[in-house]
C-alpha positions as CSV (number, residue, x, y, z in Angstrom):
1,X,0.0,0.0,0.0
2,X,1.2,3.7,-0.5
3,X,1.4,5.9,2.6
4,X,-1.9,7.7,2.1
5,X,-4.7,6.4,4.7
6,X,-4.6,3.2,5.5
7,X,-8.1,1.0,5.3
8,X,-9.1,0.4,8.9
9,X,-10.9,-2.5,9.8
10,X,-13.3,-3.1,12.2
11,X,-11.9,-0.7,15.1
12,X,-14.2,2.3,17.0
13,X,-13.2,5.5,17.4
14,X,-10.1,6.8,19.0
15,X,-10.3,5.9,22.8
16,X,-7.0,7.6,25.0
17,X,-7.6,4.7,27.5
18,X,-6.3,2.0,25.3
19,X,-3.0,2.7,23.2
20,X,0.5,1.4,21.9
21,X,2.5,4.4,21.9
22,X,5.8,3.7,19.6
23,X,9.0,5.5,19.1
24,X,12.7,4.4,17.7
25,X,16.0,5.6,18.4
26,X,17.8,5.5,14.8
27,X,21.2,5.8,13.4
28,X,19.8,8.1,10.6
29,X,18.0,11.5,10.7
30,X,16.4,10.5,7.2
31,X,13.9,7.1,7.3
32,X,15.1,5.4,4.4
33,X,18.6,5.1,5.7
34,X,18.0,4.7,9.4
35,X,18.1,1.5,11.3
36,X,16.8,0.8,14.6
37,X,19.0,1.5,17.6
38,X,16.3,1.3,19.9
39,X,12.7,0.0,19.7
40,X,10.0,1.6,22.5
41,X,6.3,0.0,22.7
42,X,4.7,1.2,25.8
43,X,1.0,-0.9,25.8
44,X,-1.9,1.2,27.6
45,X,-5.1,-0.8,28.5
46,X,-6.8,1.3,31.2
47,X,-4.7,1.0,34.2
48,X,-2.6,-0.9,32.9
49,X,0.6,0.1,31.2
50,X,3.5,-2.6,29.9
51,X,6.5,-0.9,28.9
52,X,8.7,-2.6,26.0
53,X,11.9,-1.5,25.2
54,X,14.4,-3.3,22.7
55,X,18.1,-2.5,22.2
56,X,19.1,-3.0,18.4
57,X,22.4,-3.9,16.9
58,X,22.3,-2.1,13.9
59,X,24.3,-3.7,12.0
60,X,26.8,-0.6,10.8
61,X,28.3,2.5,12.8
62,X,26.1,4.8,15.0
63,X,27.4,8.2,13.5
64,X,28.9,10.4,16.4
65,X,25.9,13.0,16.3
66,X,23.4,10.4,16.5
67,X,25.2,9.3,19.7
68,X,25.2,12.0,21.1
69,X,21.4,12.7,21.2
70,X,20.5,9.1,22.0
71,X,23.5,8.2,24.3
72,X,23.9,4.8,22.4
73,X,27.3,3.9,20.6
74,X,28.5,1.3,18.3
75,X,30.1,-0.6,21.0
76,X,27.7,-0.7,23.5
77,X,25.2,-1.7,20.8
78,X,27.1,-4.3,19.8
79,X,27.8,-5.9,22.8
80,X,24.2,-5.6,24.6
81,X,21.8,-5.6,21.0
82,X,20.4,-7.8,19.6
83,X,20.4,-8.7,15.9
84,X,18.9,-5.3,14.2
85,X,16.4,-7.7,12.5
86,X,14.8,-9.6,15.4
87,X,14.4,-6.2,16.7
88,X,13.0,-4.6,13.2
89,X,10.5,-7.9,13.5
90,X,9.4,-8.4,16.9
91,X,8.5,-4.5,16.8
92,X,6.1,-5.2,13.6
93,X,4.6,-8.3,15.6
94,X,4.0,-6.1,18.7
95,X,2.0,-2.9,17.2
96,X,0.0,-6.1,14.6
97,X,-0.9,-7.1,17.6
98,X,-1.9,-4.2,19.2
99,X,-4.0,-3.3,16.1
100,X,-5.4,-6.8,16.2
101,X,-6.6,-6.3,20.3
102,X,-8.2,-2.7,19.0
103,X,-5.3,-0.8,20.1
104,X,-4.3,2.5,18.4
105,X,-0.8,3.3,18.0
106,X,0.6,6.5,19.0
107,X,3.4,7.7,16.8
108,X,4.6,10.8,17.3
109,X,6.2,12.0,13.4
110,X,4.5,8.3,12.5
111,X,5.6,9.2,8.6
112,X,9.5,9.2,10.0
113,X,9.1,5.9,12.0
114,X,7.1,4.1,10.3
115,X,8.6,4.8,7.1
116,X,12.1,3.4,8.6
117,X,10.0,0.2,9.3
118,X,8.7,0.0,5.6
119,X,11.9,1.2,4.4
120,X,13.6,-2.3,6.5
121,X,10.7,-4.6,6.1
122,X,8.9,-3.3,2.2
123,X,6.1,-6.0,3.7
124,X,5.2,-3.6,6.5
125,X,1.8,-1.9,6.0
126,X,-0.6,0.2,8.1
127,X,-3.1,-1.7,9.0
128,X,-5.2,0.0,11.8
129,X,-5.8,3.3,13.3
130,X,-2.8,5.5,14.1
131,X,-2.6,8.9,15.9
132,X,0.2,11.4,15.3
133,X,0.0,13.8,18.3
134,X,2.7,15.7,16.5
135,X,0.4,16.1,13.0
136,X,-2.5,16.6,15.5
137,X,-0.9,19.4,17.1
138,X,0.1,21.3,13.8
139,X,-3.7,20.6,12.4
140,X,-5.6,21.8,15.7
141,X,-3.4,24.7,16.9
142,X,-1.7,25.9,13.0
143,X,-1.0,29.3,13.9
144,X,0.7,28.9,17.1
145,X,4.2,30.0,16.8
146,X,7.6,28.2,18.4
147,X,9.1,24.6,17.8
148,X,7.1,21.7,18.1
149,X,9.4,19.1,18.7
150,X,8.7,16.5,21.7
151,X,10.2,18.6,24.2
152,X,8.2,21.1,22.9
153,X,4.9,20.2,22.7
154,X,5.5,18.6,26.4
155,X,6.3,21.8,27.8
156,X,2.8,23.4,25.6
157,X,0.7,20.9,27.1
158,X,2.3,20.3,30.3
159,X,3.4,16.9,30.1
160,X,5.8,14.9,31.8
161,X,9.1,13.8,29.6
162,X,11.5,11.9,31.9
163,X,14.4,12.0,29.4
164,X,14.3,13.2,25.9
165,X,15.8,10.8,23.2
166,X,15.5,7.8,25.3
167,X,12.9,5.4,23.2
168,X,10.5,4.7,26.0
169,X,10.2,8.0,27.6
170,X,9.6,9.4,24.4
171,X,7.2,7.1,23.5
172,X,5.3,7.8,27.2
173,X,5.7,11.4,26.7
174,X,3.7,10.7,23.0
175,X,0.9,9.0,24.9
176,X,0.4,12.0,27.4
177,X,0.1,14.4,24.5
178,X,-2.5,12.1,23.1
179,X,-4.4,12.2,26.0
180,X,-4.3,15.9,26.5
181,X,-5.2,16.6,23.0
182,X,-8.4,14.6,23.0
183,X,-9.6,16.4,26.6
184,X,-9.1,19.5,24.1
185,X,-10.7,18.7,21.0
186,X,-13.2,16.2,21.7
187,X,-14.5,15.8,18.8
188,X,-11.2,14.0,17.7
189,X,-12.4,11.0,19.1
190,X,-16.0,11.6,17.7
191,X,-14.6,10.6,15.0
192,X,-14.7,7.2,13.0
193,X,-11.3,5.5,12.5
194,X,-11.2,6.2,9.1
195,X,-12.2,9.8,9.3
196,X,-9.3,10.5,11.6
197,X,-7.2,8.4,9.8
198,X,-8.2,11.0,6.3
199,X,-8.2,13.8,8.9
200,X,-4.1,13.5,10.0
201,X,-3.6,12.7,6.0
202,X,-4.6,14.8,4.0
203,X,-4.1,17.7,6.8
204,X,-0.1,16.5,6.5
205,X,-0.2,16.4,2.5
206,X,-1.9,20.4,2.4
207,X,0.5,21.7,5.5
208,X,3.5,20.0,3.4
209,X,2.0,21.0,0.0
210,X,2.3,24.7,1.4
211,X,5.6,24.2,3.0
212,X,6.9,23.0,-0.4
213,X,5.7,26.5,-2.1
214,X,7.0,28.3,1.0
215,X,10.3,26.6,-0.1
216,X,10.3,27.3,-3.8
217,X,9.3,30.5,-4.0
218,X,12.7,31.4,-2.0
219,X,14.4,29.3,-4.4
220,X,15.4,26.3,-1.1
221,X,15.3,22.6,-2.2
222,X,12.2,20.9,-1.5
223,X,13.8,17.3,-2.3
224,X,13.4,16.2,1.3
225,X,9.9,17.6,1.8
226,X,7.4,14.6,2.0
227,X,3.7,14.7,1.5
228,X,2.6,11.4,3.0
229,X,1.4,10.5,5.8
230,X,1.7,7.6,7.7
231,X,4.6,6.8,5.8
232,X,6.5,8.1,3.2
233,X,5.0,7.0,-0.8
């Protein structure tokens, strides 16, 4: 499938009690080069919350600036991680299945993480209902001004983020926004699966569509500048 909305099957609408928040920890800041460092699933099921956190060797050097915003080097991934492709397919068995028990999975720039799992597995497709707090915020709140990175959008909505860059905090921090942003906009999770699904899309693809102008009518490359959401085309 391409990375426009994905068909989701059989699942309700958008409930904040019940989520698989994801994030990765990469050796790349572009998708289609990156491999997994570290793999964060935290599983959310009312009071219930199961933290996941894999450790990934890679496979090739962790550049020096990637280091230093994760913490993680080469050595240290190769001597604790495990083969970068048991990682790369035990995290596409855990978020199936948390699509399969009705889950939705909270991705936080989904159309960078997911597209590094495409990118490393081409079988890899979206397959239920995925929320992109970071998409969310730049639809619902567009003329705000100031970065919206994690950190960022934590301090905006008040939320907790133990230690930026570190997979599983990042991914808990993800989960919070989430949460926030449907006590804001209710009628986020009035929505059907599939209209929030078309919502986050084609919001990403006309706030990227304009960013591309922006870019071209300063004369900037706009080779890097993708339109799809959840994952790259």
């Amino acid at each position: 499938m391409s990375g426009g909305p994905a068909r989701v099957v059989d699942m309700s609408n958008f409930d904040a009690s019940r989520m698989l928040s994801f994030d990765l920890e990469t050796t790349s800041v572009n998708p289609r080069e990156a491999r997994i460092v570290t793999s964060a699933m935290v599983r959310i099921d009312g009071r219930e919350v199961d933290p996941v956190e894999l450790l990934a060797d890679p496979g090739i050097e962790i550049p020096p600036e990637t280091t230093a915003i994760h913490g993680i080097s080469t050595e240290y991934a190769r001597e604790h991680g495990r083969p970068h492709d048991e990682v790369l397919a035990e995290s596409i068995q855990r978020i199936r299945a948390g699509w399969r028990d009705g889950l939705t999975l909270i991705v936080f720039n989904a159309s960078y993480d997911l597209t590094i799992l495409r990118s490393q597995s081409p079988e890899f497709t979206v397959d239920g209902l995925v929320y992109d707090p970071f998409v969310i915020d730049k639809l619902k709140d567009k003329y705000r001004k100031g970065k919206r990175t994690l950190t960022d959008l934590c301090a905006h909505y008040s939320v907790r983020l133990d230690t930026a860059h570190e997979a599983t905090s990042d991914a808990l921090a993800a989960a919070r926004i989430a949460w926030k942003q449907i006590k804001m906009w209710p009628e986020l999770a009035a929505m059907s699966a599939e209209e929030l699904m078309e919502f986050q899309a084609v919001g990403y693809y006309e706030m990227q569509t304009d960013f591309k102008k922006y870019l071209e009518g300063r004369g900037r490359d706009t080779t890097t500048v993708n339109t799809s959401w959840p994952m790259q085309g």
